[in-house]
C-alpha positions as CSV (number, residue, x, y, z in Angstrom):
1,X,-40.9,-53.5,5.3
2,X,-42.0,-49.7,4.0
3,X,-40.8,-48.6,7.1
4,X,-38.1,-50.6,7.5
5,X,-36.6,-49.2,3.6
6,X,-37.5,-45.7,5.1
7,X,-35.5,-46.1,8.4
8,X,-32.7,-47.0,6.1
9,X,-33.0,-44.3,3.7
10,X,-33.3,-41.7,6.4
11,X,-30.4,-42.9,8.1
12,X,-28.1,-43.4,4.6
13,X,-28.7,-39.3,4.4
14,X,-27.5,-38.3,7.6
15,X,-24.9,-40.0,6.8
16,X,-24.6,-38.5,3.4
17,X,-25.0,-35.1,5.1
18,X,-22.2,-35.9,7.9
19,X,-20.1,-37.0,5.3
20,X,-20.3,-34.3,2.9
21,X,-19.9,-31.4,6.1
22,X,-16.7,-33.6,7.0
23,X,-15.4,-33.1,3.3
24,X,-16.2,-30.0,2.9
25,X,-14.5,-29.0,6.8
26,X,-11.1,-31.4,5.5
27,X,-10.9,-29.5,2.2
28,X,-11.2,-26.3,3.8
29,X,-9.0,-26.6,6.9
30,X,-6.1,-28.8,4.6
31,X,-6.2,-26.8,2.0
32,X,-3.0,-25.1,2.1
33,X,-3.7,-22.0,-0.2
34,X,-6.7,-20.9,2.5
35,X,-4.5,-21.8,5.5
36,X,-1.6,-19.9,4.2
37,X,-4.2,-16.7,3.6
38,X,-5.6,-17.2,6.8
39,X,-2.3,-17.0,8.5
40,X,-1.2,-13.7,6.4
41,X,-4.4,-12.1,7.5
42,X,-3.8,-12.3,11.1
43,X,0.3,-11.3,10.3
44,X,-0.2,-8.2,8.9
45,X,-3.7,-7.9,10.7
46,X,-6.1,-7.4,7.3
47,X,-9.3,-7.0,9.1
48,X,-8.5,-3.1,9.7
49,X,-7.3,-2.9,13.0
50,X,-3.4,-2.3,12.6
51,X,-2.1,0.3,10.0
52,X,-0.6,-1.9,6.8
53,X,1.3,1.0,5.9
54,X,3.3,4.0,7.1
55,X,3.2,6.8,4.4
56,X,5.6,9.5,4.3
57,X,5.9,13.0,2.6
58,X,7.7,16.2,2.5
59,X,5.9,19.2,2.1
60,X,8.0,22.7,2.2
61,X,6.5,26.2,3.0
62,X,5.0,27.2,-0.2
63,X,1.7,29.2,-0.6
64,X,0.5,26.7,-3.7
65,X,1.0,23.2,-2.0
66,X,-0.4,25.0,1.4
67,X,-3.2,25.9,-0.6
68,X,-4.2,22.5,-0.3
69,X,-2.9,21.5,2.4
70,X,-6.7,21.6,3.8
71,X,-8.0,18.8,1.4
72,X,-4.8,17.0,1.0
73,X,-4.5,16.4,4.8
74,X,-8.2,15.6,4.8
75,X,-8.1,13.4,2.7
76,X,-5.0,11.1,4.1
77,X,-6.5,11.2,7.4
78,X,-9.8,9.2,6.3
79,X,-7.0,6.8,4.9
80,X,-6.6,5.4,9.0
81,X,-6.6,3.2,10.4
82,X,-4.9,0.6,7.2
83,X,-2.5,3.6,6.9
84,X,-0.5,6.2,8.8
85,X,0.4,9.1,7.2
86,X,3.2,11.2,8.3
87,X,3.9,14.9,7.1
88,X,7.4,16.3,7.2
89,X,7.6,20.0,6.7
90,X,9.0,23.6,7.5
91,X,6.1,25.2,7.4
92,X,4.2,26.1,10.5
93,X,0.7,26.6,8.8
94,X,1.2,22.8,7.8
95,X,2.6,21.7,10.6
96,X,-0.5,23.5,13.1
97,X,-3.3,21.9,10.6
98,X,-1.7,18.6,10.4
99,X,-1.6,18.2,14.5
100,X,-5.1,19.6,14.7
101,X,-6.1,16.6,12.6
102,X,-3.6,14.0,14.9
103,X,-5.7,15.6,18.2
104,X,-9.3,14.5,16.3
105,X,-7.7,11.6,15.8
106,X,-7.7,12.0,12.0
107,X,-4.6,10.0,11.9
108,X,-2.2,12.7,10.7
109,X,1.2,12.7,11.8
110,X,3.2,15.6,11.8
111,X,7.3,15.8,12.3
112,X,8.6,19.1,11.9
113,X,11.7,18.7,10.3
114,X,13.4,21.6,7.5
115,X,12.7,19.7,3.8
116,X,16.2,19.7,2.8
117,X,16.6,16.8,5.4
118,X,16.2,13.7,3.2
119,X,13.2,11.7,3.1
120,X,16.0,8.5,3.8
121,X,16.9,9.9,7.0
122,X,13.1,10.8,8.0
123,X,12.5,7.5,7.2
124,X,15.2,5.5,9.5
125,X,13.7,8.1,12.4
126,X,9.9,6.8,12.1
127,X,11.6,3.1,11.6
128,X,13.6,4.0,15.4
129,X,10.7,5.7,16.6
130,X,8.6,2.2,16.0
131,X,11.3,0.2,17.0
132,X,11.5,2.3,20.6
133,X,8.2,0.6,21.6
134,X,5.7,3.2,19.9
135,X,3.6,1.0,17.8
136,X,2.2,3.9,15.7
137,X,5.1,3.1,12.6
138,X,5.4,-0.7,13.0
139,X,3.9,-1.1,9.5
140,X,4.4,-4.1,7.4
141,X,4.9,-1.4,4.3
142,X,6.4,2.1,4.2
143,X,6.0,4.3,1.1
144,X,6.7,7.8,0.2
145,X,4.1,9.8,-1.9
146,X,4.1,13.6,-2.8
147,X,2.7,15.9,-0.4
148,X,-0.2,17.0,-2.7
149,X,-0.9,13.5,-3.9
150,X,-4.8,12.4,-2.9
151,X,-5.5,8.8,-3.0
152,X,-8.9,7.0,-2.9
153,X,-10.1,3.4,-1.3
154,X,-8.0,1.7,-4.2
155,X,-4.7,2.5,-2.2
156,X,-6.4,0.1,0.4
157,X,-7.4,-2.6,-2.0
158,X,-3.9,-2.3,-3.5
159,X,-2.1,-2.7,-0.1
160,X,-3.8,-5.8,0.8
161,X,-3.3,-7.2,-2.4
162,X,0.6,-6.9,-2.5
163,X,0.2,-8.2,1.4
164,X,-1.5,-11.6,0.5
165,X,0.5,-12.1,-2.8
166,X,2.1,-15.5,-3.1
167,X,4.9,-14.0,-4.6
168,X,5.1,-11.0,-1.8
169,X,5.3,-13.8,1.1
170,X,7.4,-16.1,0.1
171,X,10.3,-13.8,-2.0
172,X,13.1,-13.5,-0.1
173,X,13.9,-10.0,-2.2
174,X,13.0,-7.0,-1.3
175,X,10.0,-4.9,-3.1
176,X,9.3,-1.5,-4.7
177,X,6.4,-0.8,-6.1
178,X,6.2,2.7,-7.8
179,X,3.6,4.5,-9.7
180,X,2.2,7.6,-11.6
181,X,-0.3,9.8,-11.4
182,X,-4.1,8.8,-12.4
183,X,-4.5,11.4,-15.3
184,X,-7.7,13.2,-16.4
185,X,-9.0,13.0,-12.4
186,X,-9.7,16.1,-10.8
187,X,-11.0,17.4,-7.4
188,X,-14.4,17.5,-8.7
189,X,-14.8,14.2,-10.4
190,X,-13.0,11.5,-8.7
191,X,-15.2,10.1,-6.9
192,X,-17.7,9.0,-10.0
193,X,-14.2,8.2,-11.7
194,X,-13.8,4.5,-12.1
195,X,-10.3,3.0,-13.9
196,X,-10.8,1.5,-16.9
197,X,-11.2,-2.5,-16.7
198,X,-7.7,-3.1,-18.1
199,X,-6.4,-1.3,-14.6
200,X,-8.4,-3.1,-12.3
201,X,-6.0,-5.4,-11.4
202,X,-5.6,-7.9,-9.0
203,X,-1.7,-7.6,-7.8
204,X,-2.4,-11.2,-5.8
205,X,-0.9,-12.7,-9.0
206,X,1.6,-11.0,-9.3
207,X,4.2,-11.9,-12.0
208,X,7.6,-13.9,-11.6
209,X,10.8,-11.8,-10.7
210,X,12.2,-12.4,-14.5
211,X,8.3,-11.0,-15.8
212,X,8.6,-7.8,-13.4
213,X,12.5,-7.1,-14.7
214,X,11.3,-7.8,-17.9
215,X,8.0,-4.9,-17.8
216,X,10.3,-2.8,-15.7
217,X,13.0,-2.8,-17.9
218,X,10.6,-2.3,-21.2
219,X,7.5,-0.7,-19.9
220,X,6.0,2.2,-19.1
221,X,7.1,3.0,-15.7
222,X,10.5,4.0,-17.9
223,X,9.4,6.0,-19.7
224,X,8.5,8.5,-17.4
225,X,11.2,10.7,-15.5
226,X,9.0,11.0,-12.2
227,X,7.1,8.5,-10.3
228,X,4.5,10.2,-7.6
229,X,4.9,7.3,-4.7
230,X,6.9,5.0,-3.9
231,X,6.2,1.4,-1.5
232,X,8.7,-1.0,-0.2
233,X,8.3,-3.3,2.3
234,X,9.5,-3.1,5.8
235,X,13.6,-3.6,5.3
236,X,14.0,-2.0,1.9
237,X,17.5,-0.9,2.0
238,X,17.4,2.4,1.9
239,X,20.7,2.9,3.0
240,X,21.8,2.6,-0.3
241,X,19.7,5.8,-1.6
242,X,21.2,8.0,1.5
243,X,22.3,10.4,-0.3
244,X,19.4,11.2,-2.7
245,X,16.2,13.4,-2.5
246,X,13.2,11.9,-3.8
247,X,11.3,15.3,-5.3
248,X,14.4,15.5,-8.0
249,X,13.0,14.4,-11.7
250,X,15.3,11.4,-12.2
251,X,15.2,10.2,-9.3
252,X,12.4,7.7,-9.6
253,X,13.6,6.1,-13.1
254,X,17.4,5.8,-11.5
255,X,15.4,4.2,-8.8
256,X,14.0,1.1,-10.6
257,X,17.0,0.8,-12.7
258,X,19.2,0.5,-9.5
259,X,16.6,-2.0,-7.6
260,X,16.6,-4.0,-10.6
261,X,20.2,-4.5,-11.0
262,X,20.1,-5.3,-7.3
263,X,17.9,-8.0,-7.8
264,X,14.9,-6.4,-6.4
265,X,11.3,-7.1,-7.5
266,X,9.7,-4.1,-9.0
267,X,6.2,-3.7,-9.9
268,X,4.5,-0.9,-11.5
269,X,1.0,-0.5,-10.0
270,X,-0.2,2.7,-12.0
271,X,-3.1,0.9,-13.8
272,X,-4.0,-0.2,-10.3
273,X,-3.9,2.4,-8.2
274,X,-5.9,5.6,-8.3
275,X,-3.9,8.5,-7.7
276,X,-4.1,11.9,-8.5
277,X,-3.1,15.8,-7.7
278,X,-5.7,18.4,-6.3
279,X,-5.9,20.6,-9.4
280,X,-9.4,22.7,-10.5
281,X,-10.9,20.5,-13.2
């Protein structure tokens, strides 16, 4: 009879055990919330081996910004493969060190184009040069920072988290997301420097379109005349911004203001993102 209570308790666990591994495999494969970020991570291919974003800059022959042109360059081509950076300038000291890095493979892209041609029109020619069957600018994102902007491991962290946003995947708007730069980082110190817990966000809840309007319209990103990057995603219209040039002061308020009376979501990721210019602490 001992054995016979045994036989049965023994067998009432395995079929505990089966039970609770058949639970636990339902939950996890119905859940929609885990399915959905499943599928986003093999669209825009999160496990870091397609570029998530294709970032542009415009660099003109001047002995400061060449200056550090060295570190800058550097510096984005560590940033491959999540992101593909692509120089546009008129200077041939640039342009030589920035296709020295492309031959090591560094991941720097450089189109030699004079820097009055606007950043609009140098981005429609990456967009046809991806659509002609290259691959290299098929990026879910495109942004435009300033040439002597360095950014660190968040601009990764950021990326993904716009990417696998709720709010990102199922919008039908359009998005810009624009920033400032990280102050009191240097060249010496940024890598011990760590944002302040208030700016580590997570942008995967990211607020409802009448919350962005709302901070855009109110906060911070306002207040400032110039933003230092700019990321929309793949079909941003920039068609309507032909005619301006991004390095001019005002641009980047006029920027939100317009995109907001378009009905575009715009989110301010400065207390996200680190981002800051090469100067000697």
């Amino acid at each position: 009879r001992i054995q016979r209570i045994l036989e049965i308790i023994t067998i009432a666990l395995a079929t505990a055990t089966v039970a609770s591994f058949y639970l636990a495999f339902s939950l996890e494969t119905s859940n929609p919330a885990r399915k959905e970020a499943a599928n986003v991570s093999r669209q825009y291919n999160l496990d870091g081996r397609s570029p998530l974003l294709t970032l542009l800059t415009a660099t003109q022959k001047y002995a400061k910004l060449e200056r550090f042109s060295d570190l800058t360059l550097a510096i984005w081509g560590q940033l491959t493969p999540n992101v593909v950076p692509v120089l546009f300038t008129d200077s041939a000291v640039l342009d030589k060190r920035a296709r020295d890095l492309e031959e090591k493979r560094s991941g720097a892209v450089c189109c030699s184009v004079h820097c009055r041609s606007l950043l609009s029109t140098a981005r429609f020619r990456v967009a046809r040069a991806g659509v002609a069957g290259t691959g290299i600018f098929e990026t879910p994102l495109y942004a435009y920072a300033d040439g002597d902007l360095l950014f660190t491991e968040s601009l990764e962290v950021t990326l993904k988290a716009i990417l696998t946003s709720r709010f990102f995947r199922e919008s039908k708007k359009h998005l810009l997301v624009v920033g400032r730069t990280t102050e009191g980082v240097s060249t010496m110190n940024h890598k011990s420097f760590k944002l302040p817990k208030r700016r580590r966000q997570n942008l995967t809840g990211l607020p409802t379109p009448n919350d962005v309007d709302r901070k855009a319209m109110t906060g911070k990103v306002l207040e400032e005349d110039f933003m230092g990057y700019f990321i929309t995603d793949r079909n941003f219209p920039w068609r309507h911004y032909f005619h301006m040039r991004f390095e001019r002061g005002k641009f980047g308020r006029w920027l939100v203001l317009d995109a907001i009376r378009r009905g575009h979501v715009v989110v301010d990721a400065t207390d996200t993102l680190l981002a800051f210019r090469p100067v000697a602490s």
